[in-house]
C-alpha positions in Angstrom: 18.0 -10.1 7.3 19.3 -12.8 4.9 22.6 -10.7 4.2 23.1 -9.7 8.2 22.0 -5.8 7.4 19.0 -5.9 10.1 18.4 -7.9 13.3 14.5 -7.9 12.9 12.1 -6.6 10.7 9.4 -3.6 11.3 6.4 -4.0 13.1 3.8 -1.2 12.2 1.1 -3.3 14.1 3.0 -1.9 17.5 2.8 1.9 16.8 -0.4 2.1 14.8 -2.8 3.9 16.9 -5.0 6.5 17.2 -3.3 8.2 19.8 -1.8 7.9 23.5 -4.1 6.6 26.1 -7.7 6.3 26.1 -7.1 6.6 22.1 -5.2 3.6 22.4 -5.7 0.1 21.3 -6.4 -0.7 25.4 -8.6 1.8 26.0 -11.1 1.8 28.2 -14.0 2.1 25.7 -15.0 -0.5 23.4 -15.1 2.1 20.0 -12.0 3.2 20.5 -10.9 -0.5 20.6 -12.9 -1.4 17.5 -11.6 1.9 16.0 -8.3 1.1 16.7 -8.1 -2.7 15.2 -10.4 -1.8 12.2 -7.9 0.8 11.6 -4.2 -1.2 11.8 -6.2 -3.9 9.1 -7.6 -0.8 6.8 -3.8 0.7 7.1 -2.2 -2.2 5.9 -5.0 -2.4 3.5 -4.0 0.9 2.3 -0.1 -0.1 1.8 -0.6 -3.1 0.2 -3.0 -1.1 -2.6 -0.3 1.5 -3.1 2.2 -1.4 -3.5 -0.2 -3.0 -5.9 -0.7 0.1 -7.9 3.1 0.6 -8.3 3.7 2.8 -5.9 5.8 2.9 -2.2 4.1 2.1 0.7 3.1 5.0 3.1 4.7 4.0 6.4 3.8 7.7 7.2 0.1 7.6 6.9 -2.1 7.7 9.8 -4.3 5.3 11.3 -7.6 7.0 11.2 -6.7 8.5 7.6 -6.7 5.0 6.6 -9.7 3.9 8.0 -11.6 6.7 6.4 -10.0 5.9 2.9 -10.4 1.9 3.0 -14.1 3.1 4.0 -14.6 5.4 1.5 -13.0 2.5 -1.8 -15.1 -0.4 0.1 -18.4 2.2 0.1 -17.4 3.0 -3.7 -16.9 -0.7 -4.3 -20.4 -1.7 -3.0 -22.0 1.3 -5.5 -20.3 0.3 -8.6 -21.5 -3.5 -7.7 -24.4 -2.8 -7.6 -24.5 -0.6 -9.8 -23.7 -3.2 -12.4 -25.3 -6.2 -11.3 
């Protein structure tokens, strides 16, 4: 931006979804709403531990991919606490 090469700058937050319609984030049903927000947070989650472990972020990772893995450290998180407390 600084050096004129872009205008603006991404915004994931606008395409992350779990899909078209009632699987978006205005669907008509409250899960896939909850779904949908939990999601967008546990993708950028997701990037900012790949960028934190060295590696690229995954722009190409999907929404519901990310939920399930942010799930599955946070579950694997609470186990090793108290595993060791």
């Amino acid at each position: 931006m600084i050096a004129g090469e872009i205008e603006t700058l991404p915004s994931f937050e606008k395409t992350l979804s779990l899909g078209p319609s009632i699987f978006s984030p205005s669907s008509p049903f409250t899960i896939i709403k909850v779904i949908n927000a939990f999601g967008a947070m546990a993708w950028f989650y997701q990037q900012i531990k790949n960028m934190a472990n060295g590696l690229m972020p995954n722009h190409e990772q999907k929404l519901f991919n990310a939920f399930r893995a942010d799930m599955k450290a946070d579950k694997l998180a609470i186990k090793d606490y108290l595993d060791n407390n």
